[in-house]
N, C-alpha and C positions, 0 to 999 in steps of 0.2 A: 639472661639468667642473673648475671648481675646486679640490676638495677632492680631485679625484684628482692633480691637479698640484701642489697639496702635498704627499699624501701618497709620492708618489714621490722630489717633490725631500726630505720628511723619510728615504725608503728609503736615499736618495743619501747623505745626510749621515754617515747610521749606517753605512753601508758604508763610505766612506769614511774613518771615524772610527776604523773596526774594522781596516784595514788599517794603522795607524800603527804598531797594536801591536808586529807582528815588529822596527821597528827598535829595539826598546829590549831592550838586554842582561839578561842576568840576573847579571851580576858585580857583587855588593855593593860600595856604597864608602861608606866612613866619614864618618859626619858630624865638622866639626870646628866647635866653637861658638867665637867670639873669646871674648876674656878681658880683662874689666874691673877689673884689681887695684886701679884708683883710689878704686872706689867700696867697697871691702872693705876700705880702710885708712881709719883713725880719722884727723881731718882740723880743724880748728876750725869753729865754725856762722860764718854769715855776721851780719852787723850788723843792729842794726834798723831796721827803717822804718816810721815816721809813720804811718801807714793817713790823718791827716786834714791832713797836711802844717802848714804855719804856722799856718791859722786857727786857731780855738776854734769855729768853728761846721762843722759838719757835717751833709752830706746823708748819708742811709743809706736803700737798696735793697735790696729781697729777703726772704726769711720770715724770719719770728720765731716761736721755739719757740713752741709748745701750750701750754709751764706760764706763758708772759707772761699768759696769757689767761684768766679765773678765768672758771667756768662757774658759771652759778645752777642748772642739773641737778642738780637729787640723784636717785640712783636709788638706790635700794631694794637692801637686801644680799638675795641668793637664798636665804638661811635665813630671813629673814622672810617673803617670798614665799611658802617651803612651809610655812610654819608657819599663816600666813592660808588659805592651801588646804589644811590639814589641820581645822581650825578649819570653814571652812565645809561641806566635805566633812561632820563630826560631823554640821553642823546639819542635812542635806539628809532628806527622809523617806524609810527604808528598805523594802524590796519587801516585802510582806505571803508568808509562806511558805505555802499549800494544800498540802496533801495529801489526794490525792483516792484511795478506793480501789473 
């Protein structure tokens, strides 16, 4: 019983929904975007500021580049890779050829 008294009040809504349509015109009107000349004209920068103010000591929060971080991984260039599997590839024993007649 419930899901049909959803699905009606969902009937309702789209019906509902769908009659809004007629009141809206079909006479185009123009958009008009405001105009920011301020920000297109060349201007002085503003002053600096301290990021650690008076002190000489400072807290610092939040990530630190990748390259801060030296990794002891070395990985292997993929030319030597294929080169070690062309290599062992040679060494592997090949299919003995029969021919039977």
């Amino acid at each position: 019983m419930k899901t049909i008294v959803i699905a009606m009040c969902l009937l309702a809504a789209t019906a509902a929904a769908g009659q809004t349509a007629s009141v809206l015109s079909n006479n185009p009107q123009m958009l008009y975007l405001t105009d920011h000349a301020q920000r297109a004209t060349t201007h002085p920068m503003a002053q600096d500021d301290n990021l650690r103010g008076t002190s000489a000591y400072s807290i610092e929060r939040g990530e630190r580049p990748l390259w801060e971080f030296p990794s002891d991984k070395h990985e292997t260039p993929l030319g030597d890779v294929a080169r070690e599997y062309r290599k062992e590839h040679a060494l592997d024993k090949k299919a003995v050829i029969v021919l039977e007649k």
